[in-house]
C-alpha positions as CSV (number, residue, x, y, z in Angstrom):
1,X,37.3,52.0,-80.3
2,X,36.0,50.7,-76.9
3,X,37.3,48.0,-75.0
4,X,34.9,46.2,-73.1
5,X,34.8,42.7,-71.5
6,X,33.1,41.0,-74.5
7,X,36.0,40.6,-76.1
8,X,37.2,38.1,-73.4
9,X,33.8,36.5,-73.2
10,X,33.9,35.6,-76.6
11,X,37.3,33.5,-76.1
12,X,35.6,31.8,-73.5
13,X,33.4,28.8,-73.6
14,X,29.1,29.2,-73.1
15,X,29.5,26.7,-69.8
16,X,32.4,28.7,-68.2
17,X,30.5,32.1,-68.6
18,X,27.3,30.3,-67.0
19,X,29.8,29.4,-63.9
20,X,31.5,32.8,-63.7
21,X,28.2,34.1,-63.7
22,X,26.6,32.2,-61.1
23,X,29.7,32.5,-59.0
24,X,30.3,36.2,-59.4
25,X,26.9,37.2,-58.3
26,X,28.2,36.0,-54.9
27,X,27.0,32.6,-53.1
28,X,23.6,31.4,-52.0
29,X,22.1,33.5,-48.5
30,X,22.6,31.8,-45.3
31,X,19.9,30.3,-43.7
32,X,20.4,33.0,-40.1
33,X,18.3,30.0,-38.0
34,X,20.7,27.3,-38.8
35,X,24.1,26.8,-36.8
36,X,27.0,27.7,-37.7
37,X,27.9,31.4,-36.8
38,X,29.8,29.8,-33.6
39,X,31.8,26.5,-33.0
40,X,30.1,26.0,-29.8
41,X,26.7,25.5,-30.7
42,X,27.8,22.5,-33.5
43,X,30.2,21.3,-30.3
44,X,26.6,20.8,-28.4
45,X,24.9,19.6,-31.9
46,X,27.2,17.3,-32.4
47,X,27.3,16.1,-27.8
48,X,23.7,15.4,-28.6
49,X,23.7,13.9,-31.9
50,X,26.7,12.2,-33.1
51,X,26.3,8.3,-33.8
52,X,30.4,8.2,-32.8
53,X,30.2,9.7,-29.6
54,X,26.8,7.8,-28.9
55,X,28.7,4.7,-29.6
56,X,32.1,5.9,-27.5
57,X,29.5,6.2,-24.7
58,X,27.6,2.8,-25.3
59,X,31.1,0.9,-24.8
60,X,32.2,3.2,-21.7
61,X,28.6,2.3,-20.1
62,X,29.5,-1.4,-21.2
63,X,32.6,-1.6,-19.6
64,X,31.8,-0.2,-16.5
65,X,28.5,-3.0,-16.6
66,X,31.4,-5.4,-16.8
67,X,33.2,-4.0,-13.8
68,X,30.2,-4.6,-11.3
69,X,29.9,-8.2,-12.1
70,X,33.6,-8.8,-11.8
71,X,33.8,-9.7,-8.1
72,X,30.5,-11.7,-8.0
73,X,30.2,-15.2,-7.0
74,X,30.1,-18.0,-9.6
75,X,26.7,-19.1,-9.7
76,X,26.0,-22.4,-7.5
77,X,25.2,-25.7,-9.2
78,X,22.5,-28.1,-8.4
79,X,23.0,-31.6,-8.7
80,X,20.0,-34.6,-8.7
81,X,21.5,-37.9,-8.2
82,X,18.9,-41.4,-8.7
83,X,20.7,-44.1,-6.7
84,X,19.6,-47.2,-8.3
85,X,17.0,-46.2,-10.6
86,X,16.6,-49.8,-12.0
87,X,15.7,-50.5,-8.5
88,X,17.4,-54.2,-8.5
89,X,17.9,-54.0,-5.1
90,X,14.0,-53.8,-4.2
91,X,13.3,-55.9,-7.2
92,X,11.0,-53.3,-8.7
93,X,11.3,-51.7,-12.3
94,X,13.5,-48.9,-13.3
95,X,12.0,-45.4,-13.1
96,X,13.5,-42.1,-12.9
97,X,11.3,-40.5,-10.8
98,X,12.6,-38.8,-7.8
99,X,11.1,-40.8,-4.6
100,X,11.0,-43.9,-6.9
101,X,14.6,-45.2,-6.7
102,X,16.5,-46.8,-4.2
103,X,17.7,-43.0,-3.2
104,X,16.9,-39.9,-4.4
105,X,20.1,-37.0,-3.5
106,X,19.6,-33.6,-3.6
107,X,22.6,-31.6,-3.6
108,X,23.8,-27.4,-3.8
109,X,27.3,-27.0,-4.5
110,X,28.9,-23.0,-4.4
111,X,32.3,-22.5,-6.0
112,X,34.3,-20.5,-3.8
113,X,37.5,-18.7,-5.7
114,X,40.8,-18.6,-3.3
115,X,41.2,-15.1,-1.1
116,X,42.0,-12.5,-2.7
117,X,41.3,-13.9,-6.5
118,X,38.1,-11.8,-6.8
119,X,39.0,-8.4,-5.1
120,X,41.4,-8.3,-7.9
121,X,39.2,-9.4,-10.6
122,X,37.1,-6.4,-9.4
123,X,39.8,-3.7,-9.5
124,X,41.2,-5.0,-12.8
125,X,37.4,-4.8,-14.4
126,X,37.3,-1.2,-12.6
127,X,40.2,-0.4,-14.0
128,X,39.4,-1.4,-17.6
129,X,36.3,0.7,-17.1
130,X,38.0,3.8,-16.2
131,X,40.3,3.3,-19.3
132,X,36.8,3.0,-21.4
133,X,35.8,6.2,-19.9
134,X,39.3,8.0,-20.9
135,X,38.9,6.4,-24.5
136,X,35.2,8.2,-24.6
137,X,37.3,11.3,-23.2
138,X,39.3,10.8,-26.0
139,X,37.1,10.3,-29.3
140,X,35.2,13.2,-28.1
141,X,38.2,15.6,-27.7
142,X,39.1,14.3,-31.2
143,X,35.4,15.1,-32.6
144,X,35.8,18.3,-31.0
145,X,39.2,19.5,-32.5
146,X,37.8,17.9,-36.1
147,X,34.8,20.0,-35.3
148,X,36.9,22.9,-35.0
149,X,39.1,22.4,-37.7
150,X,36.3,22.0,-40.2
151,X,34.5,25.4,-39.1
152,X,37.5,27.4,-39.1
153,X,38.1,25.6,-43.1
154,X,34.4,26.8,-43.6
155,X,35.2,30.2,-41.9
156,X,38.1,30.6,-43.7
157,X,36.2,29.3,-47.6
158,X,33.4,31.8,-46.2
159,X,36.2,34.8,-45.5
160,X,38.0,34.3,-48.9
161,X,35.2,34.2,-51.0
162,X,34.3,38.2,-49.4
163,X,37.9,39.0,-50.2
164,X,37.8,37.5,-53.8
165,X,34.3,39.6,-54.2
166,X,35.7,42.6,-52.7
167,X,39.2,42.5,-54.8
168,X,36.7,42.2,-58.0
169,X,35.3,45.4,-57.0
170,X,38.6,46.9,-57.2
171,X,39.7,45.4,-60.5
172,X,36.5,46.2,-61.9
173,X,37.0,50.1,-60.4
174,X,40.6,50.2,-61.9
175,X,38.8,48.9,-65.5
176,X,36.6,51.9,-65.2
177,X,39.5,54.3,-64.5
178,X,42.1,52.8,-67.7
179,X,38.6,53.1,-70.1
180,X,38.3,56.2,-69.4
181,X,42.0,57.1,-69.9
182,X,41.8,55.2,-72.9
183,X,39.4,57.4,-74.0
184,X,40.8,60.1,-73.6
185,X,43.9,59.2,-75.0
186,X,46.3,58.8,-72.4
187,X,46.7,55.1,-72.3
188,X,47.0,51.8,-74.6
189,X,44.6,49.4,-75.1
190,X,46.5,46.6,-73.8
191,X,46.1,48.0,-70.7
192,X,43.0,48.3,-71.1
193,X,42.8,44.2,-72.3
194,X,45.1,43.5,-69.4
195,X,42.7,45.0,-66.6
196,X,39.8,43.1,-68.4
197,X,41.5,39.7,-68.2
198,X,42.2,40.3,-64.5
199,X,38.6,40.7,-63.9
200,X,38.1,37.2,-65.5
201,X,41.1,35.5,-63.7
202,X,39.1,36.8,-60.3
203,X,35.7,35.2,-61.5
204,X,37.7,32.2,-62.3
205,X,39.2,32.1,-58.8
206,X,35.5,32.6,-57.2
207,X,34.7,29.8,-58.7
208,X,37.5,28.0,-57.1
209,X,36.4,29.2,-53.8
210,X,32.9,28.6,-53.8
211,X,33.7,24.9,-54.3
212,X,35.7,24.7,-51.5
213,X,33.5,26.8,-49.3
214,X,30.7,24.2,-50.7
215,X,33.2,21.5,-49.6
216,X,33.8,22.7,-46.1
217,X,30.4,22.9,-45.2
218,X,29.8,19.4,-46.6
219,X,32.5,18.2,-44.3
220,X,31.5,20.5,-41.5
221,X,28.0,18.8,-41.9
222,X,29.2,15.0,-41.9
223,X,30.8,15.7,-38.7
224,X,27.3,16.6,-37.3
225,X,25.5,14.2,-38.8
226,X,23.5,16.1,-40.8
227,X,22.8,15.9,-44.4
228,X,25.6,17.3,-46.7
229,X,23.5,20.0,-48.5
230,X,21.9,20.9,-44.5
231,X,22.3,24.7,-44.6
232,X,24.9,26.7,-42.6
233,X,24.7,29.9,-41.1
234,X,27.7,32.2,-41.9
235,X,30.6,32.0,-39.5
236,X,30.5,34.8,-37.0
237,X,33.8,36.5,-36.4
238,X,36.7,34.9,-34.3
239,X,37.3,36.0,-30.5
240,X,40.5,37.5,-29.9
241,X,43.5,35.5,-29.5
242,X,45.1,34.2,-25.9
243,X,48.3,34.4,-24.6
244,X,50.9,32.1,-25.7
245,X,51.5,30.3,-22.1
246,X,54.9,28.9,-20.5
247,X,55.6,25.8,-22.5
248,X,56.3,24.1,-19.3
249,X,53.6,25.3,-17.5
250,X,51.4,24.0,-20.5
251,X,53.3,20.7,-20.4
252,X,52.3,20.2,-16.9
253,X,49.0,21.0,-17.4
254,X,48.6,18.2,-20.2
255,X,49.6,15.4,-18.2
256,X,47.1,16.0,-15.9
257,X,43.9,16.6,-18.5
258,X,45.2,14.4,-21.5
259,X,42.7,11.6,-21.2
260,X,44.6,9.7,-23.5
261,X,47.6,9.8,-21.3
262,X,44.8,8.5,-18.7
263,X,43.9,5.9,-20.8
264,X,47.0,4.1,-20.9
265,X,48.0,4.6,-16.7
266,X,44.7,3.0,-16.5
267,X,45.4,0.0,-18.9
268,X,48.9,0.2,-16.9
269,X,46.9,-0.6,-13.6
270,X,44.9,-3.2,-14.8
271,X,47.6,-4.7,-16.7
272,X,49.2,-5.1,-13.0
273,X,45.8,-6.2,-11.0
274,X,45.3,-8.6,-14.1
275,X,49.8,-9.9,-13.5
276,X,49.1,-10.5,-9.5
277,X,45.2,-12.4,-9.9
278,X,47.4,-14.4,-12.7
279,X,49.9,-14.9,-9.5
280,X,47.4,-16.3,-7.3
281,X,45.8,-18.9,-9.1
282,X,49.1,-20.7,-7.6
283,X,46.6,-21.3,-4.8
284,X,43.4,-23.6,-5.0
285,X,39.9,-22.3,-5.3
286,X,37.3,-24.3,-3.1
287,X,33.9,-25.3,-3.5
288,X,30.8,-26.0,-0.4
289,X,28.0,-28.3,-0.9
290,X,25.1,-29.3,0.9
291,X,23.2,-32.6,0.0
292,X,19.7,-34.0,1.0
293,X,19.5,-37.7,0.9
294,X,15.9,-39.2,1.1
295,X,16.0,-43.4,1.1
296,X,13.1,-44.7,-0.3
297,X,11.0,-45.5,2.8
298,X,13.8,-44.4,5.3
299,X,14.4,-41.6,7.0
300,X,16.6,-38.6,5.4
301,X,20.0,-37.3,6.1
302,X,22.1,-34.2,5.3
303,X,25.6,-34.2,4.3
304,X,28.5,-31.5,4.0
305,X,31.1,-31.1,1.0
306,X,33.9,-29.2,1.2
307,X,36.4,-29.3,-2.2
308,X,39.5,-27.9,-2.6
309,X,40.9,-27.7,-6.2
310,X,44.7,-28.9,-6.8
311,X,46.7,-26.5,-8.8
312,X,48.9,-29.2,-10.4
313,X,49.2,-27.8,-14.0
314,X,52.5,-25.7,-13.4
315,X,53.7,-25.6,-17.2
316,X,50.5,-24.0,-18.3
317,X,50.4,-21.6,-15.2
318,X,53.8,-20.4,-15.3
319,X,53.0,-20.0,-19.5
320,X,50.5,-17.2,-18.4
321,X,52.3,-15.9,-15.4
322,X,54.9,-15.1,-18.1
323,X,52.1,-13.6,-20.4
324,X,50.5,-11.3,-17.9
325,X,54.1,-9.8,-17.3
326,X,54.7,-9.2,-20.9
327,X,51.4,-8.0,-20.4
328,X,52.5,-5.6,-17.8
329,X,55.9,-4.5,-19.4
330,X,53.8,-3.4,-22.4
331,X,51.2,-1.7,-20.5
332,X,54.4,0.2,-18.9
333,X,55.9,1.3,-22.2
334,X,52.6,2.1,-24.0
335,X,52.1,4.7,-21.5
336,X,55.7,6.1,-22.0
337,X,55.1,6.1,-25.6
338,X,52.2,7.8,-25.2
339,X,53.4,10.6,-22.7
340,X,56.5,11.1,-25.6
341,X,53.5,11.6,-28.1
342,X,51.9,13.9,-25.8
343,X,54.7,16.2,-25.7
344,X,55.7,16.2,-29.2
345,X,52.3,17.0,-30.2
346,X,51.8,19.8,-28.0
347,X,55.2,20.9,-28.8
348,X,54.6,21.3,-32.2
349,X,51.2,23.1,-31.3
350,X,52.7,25.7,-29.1
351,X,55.2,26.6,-31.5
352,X,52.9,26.9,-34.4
353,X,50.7,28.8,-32.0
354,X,53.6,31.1,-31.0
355,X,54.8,31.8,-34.4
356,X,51.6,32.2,-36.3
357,X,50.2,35.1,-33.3
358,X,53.4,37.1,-34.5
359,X,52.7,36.6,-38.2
360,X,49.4,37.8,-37.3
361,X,50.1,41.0,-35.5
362,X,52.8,41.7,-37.9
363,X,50.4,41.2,-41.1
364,X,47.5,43.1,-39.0
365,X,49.6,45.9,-37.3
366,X,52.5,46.3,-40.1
367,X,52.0,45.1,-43.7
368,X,48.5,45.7,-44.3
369,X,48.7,49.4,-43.0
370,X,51.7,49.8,-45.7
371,X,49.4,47.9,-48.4
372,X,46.4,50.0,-48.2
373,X,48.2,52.8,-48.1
374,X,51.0,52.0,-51.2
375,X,47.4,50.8,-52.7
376,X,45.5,54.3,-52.4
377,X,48.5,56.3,-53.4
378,X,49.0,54.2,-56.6
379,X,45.5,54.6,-57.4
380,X,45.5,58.3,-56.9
381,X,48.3,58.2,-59.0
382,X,47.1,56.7,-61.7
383,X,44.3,58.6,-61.5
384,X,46.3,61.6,-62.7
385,X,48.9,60.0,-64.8
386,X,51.7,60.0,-62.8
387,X,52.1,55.9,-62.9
388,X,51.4,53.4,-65.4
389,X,48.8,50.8,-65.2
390,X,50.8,48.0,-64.4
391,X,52.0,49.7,-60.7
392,X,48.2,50.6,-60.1
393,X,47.5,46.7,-60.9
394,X,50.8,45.1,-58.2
395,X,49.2,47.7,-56.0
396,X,46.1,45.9,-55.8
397,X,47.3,42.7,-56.4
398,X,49.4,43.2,-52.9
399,X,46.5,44.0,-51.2
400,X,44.7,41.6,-52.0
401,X,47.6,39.2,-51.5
402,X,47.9,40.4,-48.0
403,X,44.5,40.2,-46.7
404,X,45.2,36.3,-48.2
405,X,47.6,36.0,-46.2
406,X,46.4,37.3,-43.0
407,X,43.5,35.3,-43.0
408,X,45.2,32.1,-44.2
409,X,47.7,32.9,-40.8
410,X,44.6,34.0,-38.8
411,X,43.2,29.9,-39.8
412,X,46.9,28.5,-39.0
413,X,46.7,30.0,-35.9
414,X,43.7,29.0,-34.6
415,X,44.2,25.7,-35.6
416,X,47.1,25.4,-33.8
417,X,45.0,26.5,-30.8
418,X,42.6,23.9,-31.4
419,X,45.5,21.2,-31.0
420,X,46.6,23.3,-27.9
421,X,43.5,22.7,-26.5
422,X,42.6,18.7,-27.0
423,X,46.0,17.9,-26.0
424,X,46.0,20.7,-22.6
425,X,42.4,22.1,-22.5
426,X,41.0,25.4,-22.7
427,X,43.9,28.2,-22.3
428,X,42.4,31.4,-22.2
């Protein structure tokens, strides 16, 4: 009796066998003119096309339109004043025509703010518009790292499904192998059931991987803004890894390129401009007017105003004296909060880093030497009979498991890097 892998088919249903099928024969090509192989060239896709940045830019340019009309001048005011447009004095009719009235007045009037009032509107504005420039610093470092993350997903999806294909190879070699010992009379047929079921437990799981690899690139593509379905070249291998650096040397270096921690020392410094303008609206604004007054059928004169406002409403000034230090003590400890983020962020990064480079050299250097080599021995042994089936099989299985497991640290890693980086900027 021969065992072959229609027994199992026929225990399985007609729509699973058309998915293992499809999925076993290995995914669709990649398109070699799309991107994809690299991060950087979806990082300049994405400088170029994303609506998110587009917009982070749009408020940045905004805000910094804001900061050049800060210090302007209120506009002046013009004034037209009819003195006695019924014209009872000259016992005429009313009209309110200029040159028709008793007196026609013609008068400019410039608000003048107190000293001082409108350099500091100016270098809060500028300072707001520097923080709007950190924040656009910001949501693109963010788009970045999610760009990163979802390539190194897609890479990984890409790498798994090769490793899935390539362990079917083997089970389907060790299949080959335990039918013809069966044949021959040197080993049961449940073996020979067991290596066929394997083979259809590692469809199964290629099925499971092609959706997520289908997934990834459908998240990789959002990021882009491209179409969910927009094809993908494959992902070209990864460059080696960098050093692990000096955590304080790192933690230096953050402070100085995190724009986020910019952000906030900006909002800090306009929150103080914003607290002493607030201070000196205790003193008056002014105002300057020139007037034209043309008598009807006299001569014209000119006058000069000069106002000065009275800053009489204390309880409401002192109110937002109190709010723009509130103002200021926030400003203060939003910064602090968001230096202690800082660190513990790029704490956890560098340790992750740190830790998943040695899992990486030890899997790579160590355990997957040991694997392939426990693996070829089994197999030779089984070959001639000197092990039973099920040692041949955890042979395989362990390196299979192992390649898993390097690539799934290999990912960890280099996502840990990509935190390193938006929170520190490029190490290597």
């Amino acid at each position: 009796m021969v065992i072959t892998t229609a027994l199992v088919r026929r225990r399985l249903g007609p729509a699973l066998i058309v998915a293992l099928s499809v999925f076993a024969a290995g995914p669709a090509p990649a398109d070699p003119g799309a991107p994809g192989a690299g991060v950087a060239g979806l990082i300049e896709h994405a400088r170029r096309n994303s609506p998110m940045y587009a917009l982070e830019r749009a408020e940045a340019d905004a805000a910094r339109g804001r900061a050049d009309a800060a210090g302007a001048l209120p506009d002046p005011t013009f004034q037209l004043e009819l003195m006695d447009f019924t014209n009872a004095m000259r016992g005429g009719s009313a009209s309110l025509l200029p040159g028709q009235v008793g007196e026609t007045r013609y008068r400019i009037t410039q608000p003048l703010p107190g000293w001082g009032k409108r350099e500091l509107a100016s270098q809060a504005a500028g300072a707001l518009a520097a923080r709007a420039d950190a924040n656009r610093d910001v949501a693109w470092l963010n788009l970045e790292a999610d760009i990163k993350a979802a390539w190194l997903r897609h890479y990984a999806a890409d790498r798994e499904a090769g490793l899935a294909r390539n362990a079917l190879v083997l089970m389907q070699g060790l299949e080959e192998t335990a039918l013809a010992r069966y044949r021959a009379g040197l080993l049961p047929q449940a073996a020979v059931l067991r290596a066929q079921r394997e083979i259809t437990v590692q469809r199964v799981a290629l099925v499971a991987v092609e959706q997520r690899r289908q997934g990834a690139m459908a998240a990789l593509n959002a990021l882009l803004a491209r179409a969910a379905d927009a094809p993908l070249a494959a992902p070209g291998e990864l460059s080696p890894l960098p050093p692990v650096p000096e955590f304080a040397a790192l933690a230096e270096r953050a402070r100085g390129f995190s724009p986020a921690l910019a952000a906030e020392t900006h909002g800090m410094e306009a929150a103080r401009l914003e607290r002493e303008r607030t201070w000196r609206e205790r003193y008056p604004d002014f105002a300057v007017g020139l007037t034209n007054n043309r008598p009807r059928g006299g001569e014209q004169s000119w006058d000069v105003m000069f106002e000065v406002m009275i800053p009489l409403q204390q309880p409401a000034r002192r109110a937002r004296e109190r709010e723009a230090l509130s103002m200021e003590a926030a400003a203060d400890a939003r910064r602090a909060a968001a230096e202690a983020k800082l660190m513990g962020e790029l704490g956890r990064a560098h340790a992750a880093f740190a830790s998943g480079r040695d899992t990486v050299r030890l899997l790579r250097g160590t355990l997957l030497p040991q694997a392939e080599a426990t693996r070829d021995a089994t197999r030779a042994a089984f070959a001639n009979g000197r092990v039973d089936f099920d040692s041949a099989l955890e042979a395989e299985r362990q390196i299979t498991d192992t390649r898993m497991a390097l690539l799934q640290a290999e990912v960890d890693t280099r996502m840990a890097l990509a935190d390193i980086e938006k929170l520190a900027g490029d190490i290597r």
